[in-house]
C-alpha positions in Angstrom: -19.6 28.8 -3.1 -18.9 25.2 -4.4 -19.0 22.1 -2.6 -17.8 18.9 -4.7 -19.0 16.0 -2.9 -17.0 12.8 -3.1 -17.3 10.0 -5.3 -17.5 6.3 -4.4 -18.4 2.9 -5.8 -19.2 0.1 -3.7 -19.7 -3.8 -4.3 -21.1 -5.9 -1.6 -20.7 -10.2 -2.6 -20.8 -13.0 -0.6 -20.8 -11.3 3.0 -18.1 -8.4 2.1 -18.2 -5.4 1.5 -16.1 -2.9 -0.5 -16.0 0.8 -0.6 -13.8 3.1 -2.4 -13.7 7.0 -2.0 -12.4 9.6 -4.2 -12.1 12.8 -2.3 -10.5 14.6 -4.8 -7.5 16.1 -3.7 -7.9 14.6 -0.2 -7.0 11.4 -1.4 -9.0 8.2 -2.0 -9.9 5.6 0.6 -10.4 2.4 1.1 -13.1 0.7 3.1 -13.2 -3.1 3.5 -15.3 -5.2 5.6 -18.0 -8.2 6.5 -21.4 -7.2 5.6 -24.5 -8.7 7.4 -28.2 -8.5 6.6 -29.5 -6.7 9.6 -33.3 -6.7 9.0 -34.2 -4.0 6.0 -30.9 -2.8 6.0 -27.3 -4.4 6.8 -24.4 -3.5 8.8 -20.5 -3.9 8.3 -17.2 -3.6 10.0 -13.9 -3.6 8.8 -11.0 -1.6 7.7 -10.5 1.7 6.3 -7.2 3.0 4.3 -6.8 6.4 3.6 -3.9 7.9 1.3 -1.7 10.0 3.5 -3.0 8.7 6.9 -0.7 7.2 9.3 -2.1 3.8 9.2 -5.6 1.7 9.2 -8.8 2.5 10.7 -11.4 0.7 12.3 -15.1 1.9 11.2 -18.4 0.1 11.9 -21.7 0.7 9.1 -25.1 0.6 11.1 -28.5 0.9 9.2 -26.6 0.4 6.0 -28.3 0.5 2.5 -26.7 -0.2 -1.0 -28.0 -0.4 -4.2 -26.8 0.7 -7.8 -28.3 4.3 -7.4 -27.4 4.7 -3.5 -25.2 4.3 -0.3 -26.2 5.2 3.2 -25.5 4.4 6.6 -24.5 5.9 9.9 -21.2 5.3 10.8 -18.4 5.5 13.2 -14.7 5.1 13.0 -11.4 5.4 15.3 -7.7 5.3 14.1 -4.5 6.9 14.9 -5.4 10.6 13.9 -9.1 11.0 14.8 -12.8 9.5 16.3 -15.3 10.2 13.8 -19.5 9.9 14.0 -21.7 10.3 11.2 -23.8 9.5 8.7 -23.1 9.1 5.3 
């Protein structure tokens, strides 16, 4: 069995933050937001567009880390189609 994970590139500048997905045949998606330092690590909240969805998204980054070799946070988000908890 083989899993593809998705691809991404982010870009956080002057208190924003930018995330873009590539899930393949799923679609891509677009996440955009403030970004805060939040001791170590930062948080966001924002907007996220998905191709195909009904319309936006709301999503919230806790414990969020970004550099050029890595992403993480745990997330949650809420939209039309779906409540979603995680970590990413």
């Amino acid at each position: 069995m083989t899993t593809e994970a998705p691809s991404a590139t982010s870009t956080v500048t002057n208190g924003t933050l930018r995330l873009v997905e590539d899930n393949g045949p799923g679609g891509i998606c677009n996440w955009n937001g403030n970004y805060t330092q939040a001791g170590r690590n930062g948080q966001s909240t924002g907007t996220v567009i998905c191709e195909g969805d009904p319309g936006p998204s709301t999503y919230t980054f806790t414990q969020l880390y970004v550099s050029s070799q890595a992403f993480s946070a745990n997330w949650t988000a809420s939209g039309p189609n779906c409540n979603a908890v995680g970590r990413i």
